[in-house]
N, C-alpha and C positions, 0 to 999 in steps of 0.2 A: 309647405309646412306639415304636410303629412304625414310626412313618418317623424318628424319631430313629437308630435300631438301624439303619435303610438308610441312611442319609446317615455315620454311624461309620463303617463298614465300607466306603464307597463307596471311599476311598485301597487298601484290598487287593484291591476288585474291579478297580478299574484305573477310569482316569475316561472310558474310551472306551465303556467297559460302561456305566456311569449317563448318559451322558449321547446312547447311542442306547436305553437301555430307557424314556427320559422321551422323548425327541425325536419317536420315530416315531407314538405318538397324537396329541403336539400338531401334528406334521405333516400328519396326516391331516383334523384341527380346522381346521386353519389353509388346508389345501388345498382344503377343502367350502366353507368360507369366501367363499374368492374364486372358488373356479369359478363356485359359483351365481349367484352375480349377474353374473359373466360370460357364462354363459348368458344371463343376463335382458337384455343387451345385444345377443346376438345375436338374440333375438325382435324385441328393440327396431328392432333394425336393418334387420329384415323391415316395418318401416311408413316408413324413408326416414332420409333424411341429417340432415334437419331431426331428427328423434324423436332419433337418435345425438347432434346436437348440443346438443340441448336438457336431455335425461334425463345427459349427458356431463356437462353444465355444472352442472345442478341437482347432481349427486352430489359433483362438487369444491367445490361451495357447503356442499353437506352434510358435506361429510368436513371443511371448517374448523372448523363448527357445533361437530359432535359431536367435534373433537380438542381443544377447550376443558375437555372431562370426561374425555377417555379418559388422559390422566397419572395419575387416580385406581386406574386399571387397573393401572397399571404400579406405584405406589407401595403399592397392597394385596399387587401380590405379593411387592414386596419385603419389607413390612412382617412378611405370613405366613411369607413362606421362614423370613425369619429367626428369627420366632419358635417354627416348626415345628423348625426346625432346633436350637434352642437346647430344646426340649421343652411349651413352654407351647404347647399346643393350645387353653385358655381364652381366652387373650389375643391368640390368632390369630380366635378365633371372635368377641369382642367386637369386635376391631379391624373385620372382615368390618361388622357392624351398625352400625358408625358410616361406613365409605363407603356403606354403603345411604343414611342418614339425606344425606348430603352430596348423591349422587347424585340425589336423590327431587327435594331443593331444587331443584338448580338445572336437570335438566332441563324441569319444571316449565313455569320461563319460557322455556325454548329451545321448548317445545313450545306454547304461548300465541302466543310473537314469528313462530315458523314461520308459522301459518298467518296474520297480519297483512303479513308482508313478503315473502313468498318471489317474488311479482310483482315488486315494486320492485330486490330482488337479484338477481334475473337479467337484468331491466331494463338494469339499470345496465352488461352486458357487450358490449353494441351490438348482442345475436343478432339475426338475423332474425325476425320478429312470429311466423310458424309456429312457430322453435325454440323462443321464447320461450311459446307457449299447451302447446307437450307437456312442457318442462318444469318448467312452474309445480306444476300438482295434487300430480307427481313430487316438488319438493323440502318442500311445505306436506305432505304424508303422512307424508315420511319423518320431517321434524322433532317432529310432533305425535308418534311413535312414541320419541323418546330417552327417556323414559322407561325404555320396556318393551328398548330393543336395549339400557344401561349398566346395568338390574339384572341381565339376563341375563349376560353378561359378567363382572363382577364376580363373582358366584354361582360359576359357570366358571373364574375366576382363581385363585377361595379354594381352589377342592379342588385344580388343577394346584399352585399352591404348596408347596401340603402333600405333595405326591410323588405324588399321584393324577390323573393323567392320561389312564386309561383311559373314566373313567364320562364325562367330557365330552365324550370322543371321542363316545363312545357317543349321548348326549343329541343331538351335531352330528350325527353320520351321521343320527339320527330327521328331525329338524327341514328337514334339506338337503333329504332324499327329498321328505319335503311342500311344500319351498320349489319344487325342482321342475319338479314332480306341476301347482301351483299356476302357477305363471309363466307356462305358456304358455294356459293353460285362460282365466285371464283375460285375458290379453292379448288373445288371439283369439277366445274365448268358444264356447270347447269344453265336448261334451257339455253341460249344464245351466246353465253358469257363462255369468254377461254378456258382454258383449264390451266390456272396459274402454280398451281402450290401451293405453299408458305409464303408465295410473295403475294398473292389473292388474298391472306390474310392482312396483309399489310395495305393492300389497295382499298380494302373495304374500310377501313376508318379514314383516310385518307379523302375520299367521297362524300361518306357522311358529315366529314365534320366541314368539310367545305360549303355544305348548304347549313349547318349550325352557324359558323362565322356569318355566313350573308345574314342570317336570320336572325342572330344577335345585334349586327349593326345597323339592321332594319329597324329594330324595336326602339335601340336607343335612339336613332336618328329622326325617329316619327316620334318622340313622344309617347307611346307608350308604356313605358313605365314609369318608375322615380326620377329618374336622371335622361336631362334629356342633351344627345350629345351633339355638338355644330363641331365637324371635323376640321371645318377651316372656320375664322383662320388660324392654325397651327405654329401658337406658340412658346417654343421650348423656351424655358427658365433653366437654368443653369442650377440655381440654388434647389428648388423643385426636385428634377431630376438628380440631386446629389442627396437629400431629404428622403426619396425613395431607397435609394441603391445601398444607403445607410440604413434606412429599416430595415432594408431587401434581404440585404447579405449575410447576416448571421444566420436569417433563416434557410437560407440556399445552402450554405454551407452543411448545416444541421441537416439537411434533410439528402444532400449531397453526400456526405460522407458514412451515413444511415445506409444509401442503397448501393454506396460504394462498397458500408460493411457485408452487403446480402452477396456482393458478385463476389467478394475474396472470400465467401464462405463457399459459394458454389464454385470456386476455384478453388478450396482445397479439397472437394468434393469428387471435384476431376479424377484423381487416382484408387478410387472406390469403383470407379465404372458411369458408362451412360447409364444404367439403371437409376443409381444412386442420385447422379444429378435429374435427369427424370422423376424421378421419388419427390425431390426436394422441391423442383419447379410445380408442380401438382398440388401439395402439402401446402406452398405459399398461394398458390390459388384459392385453394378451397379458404383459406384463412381473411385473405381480400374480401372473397364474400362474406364471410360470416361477421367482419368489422365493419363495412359499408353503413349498417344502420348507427355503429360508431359513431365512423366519421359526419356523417350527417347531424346526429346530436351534436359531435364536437364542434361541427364550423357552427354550429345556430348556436353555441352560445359561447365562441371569442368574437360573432358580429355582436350580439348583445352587451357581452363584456366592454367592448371598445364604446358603441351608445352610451351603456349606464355611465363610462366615463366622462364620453363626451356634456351630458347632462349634471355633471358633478355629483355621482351617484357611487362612489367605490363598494359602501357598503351592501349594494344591493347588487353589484358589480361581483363580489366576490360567493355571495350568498348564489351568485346562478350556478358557477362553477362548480359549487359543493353537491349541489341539485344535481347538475347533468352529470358530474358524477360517479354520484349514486344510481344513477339510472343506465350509465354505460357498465360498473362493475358488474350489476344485474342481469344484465341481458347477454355479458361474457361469460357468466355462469351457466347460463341457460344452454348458450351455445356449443361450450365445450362439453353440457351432457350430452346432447346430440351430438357432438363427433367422437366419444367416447363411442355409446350405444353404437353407429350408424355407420362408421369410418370406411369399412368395407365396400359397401354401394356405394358411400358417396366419391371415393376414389374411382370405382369401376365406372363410372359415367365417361371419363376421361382415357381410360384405356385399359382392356379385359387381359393382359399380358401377365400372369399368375403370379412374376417375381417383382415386376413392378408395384402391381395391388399389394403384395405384401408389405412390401418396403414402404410405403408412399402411406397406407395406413397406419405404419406405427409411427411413421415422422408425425402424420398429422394428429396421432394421440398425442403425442408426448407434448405437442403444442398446443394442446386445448389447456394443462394445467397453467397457460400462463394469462387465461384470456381475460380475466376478469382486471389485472394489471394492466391488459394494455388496454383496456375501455379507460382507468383512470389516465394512463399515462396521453392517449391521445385528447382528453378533453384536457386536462390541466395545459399539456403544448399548444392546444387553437386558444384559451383562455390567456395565457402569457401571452399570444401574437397576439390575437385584440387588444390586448392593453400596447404592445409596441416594444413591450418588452422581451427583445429577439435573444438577446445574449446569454441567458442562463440559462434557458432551454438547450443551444445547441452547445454550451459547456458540458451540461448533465450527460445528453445524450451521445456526446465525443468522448467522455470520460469512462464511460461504465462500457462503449463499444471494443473503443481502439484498448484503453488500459486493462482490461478485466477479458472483455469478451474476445477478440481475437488470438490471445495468449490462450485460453481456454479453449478456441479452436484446436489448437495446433495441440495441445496439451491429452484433452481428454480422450479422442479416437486412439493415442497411441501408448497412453501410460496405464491407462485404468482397464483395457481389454472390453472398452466398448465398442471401438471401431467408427463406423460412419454415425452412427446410434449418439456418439459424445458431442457431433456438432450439433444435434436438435437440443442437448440437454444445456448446451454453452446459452442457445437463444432463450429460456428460460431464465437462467442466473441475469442473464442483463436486464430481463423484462422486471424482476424482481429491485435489484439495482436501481433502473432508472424512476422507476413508481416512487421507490422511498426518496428520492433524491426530489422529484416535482412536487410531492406531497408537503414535504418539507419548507421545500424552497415559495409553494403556493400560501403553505400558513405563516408565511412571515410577512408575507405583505406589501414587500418592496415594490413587485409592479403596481402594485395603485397608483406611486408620483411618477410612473414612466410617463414622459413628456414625447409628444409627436411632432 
């Protein structure tokens, strides 16, 4: 009843209190995250433009793949929140074993289909032969591994839900240090280790997160955290598992045809040059990190949001949202003055190539004037998934993409005489777009009676 007793009490502590004492580990989760393999890009970057466009391409290939599962991410924690919050800790723990059983399935075949097509999908984006051979091994690794990256995950979601956010910090900081530890060793083939590549990039998470999994099933299975999990004995529910895949899927979708929009942008980007896609992979880098503290306010308060519901609290429910916020537009202000000011260095960290640093700096100006929109746009989306309400989110974010934003792609490079310049200013028009449309959709209130 302990995180029940915290989630009570969270209205007297004040909701600014609960929602930086959850934020700031999943913050720290979330910012390990994306650095590391940010790093892994700057290694990458050290064997040429081709390797950046290649392992760039292979990962928005991969980030589609793997966002076909990761809606399950999102709808276990609402499912948990709620149920933590309401007191059932069994049926937070059951629920937990049936996205195992979901997850197992179907990465299964993503990791089967990876290592048969990953040539032909990257094929298919006109790269150059070179970007295309350092991408390949890249995106057939990473796919063979969904597996092992959505048990982990999930594992990690169940205890954050439950108000436990520290132990996965914890598991992340282990895991990061070895990821690394690991990146560059193989890559270059330091001290003892081979000298892989771009595919040593791919080994090193691969590793790390294998002793993450152990170490997340360790925690739940001893009891150490909020939820404590008995693997056996393993029983699917039918209704359960149809309960999940039904909150699941809108989000998967949502977030599936989101990073679908990213690769059909860097596939019309293709005919500008390796530069230009280079430019663009780099530019969404640095951007990854500078939202990480984002995302970490945004998941601490759609866990909260789904509690306050669970507890019969919407009013205090929607009052976090407003909170975190305000507190994500702010901190995308901040950030896009330092990439304003700083662009220069922060691109050269990545690769000293004179026409690259040019190009990749103004991509990543032009993307700062949208940041303070997507601080709103990502907490108002983790605020509707805590509530359970999947569907209007990936409506919003399907409509201002596919209907506005892609036309805009094709549109602005070639009519207006901006060139590759008019796809950074497309991703702007949409971030504006989806803001007003969540804003909107969040003051009207509907997900408060979303039912789980």
């Amino acid at each position: 009843m302990e995180a029940r007793a915290a989630v009570v009490t969270a209205p007297e502590q004040g909701i600014l209190r609960r929602l930086v004492s959850l934020s700031w580990p999943l913050t720290v989760s979330e910012f390990l995250g994306i650095l590391v393999p940010v790093i892994d890009m700057v290694w990458i970057g050290k064997l040429g433009a081709e390797a950046i466009a290649g392992a760039g391409m292979a990962a928005s290939v991969a980030a589609v793949i793997m966002s076909s599962i990761s809606g399950l991410n999102i709808g276990l924690r609402a499912t948990v929140s709620r149920l933590v919050g309401a007191g059932d800790h069994d049926g937070a723990v059951h629920m937990l074993k049936q996205a195992f059983v979901i997850a197992l399935v179907f990465t299964a075949v993503v990791a089967v289909a990876g290592g048969l097509l990953s040539r032909p999908l990257l094929s298919t984006f006109g790269l150059e032969a070179k970007a295309v051979d350092q991408g390949t091994p890249y995106l057939a690794l990473m796919l063979a591994a969904t597996p092992l990256f959505t048990c982990r995950l999930l594992a990690e979601a169940a205890m954050q839900a439950s108000g436990d956010a520290v132990t996965p910090m914890k598991i992340t900081v282990a895991h990061r240090i070895l990821h690394a530890g690991l990146s560059p060793a193989l890559v270059f083939g330091w001290l003892f280790f081979p000298e892989l590549g771009v595919r040593g990039a791919a080994w090193a998470p691969i590793a790390a997160q294998s002793v993450a999994l152990a170490l997340g099933l360790w925690v739940l299975t001893t009891g150490r955290t909020r939820l404590r999990l008995k693997l056996l004995p393993l029983r699917v529910v039918r209704r359960d598992i149809w309960r999940l895949v039904k909150l699941s899927a809108p989000t998967s979708v949502a977030f599936m045809q989101n990073d679908l929009g990213q690769t059909v942008i860097g596939w019309i980007m293709v005919p500008f040059g390796t530069t230009a896609v280079a430019a663009h992979v780099v530019a969404r880098r640095i951007e990854q990190v500078l939202f990480m503290p984002i995302s970490g306010l945004g998941l601490a308060s759609g866990i909260l949001t789904g509690q306050y519901l669970g507890i019969k609290r919407p009013d205090i429910a929607a009052k976090n949202g407003w909170i975190a916020a305000g507190i994500a537009a702010s901190f995308g202000l901040v950030s896009a003055a330092a990439v304003l000011l700083f662009a220069p260095s922060i691109v050269g960290v990545f690769n000293s190539e004179p026409g690259l640093v040019g190009m990749a700096t103004s991509f990543a100006r032009i993307g700062s004037w949208s940041y303070a929109l997507i601080g709103v746009i990502v907490v108002f989306l983790t605020c509707l998934n805590g509530a359970g309400d999947t569907v209007p989110p990936m409506l919003i974010m399907a409509g201002c993409l596919w209907l506005i934003g892609i036309p805009l792609a094709f549109f602005l490079p070639r009519a207006t005489g901006m060139s590759v310049y008019g796809l950074r200013w497309m991703l702007q028009s949409i971030a504006v777009l989806t803001a007003a449309g969540f804003v909107v959709y969040y003051q009207s209130g509907r997900w408060k009676t979303r039912k789980i």
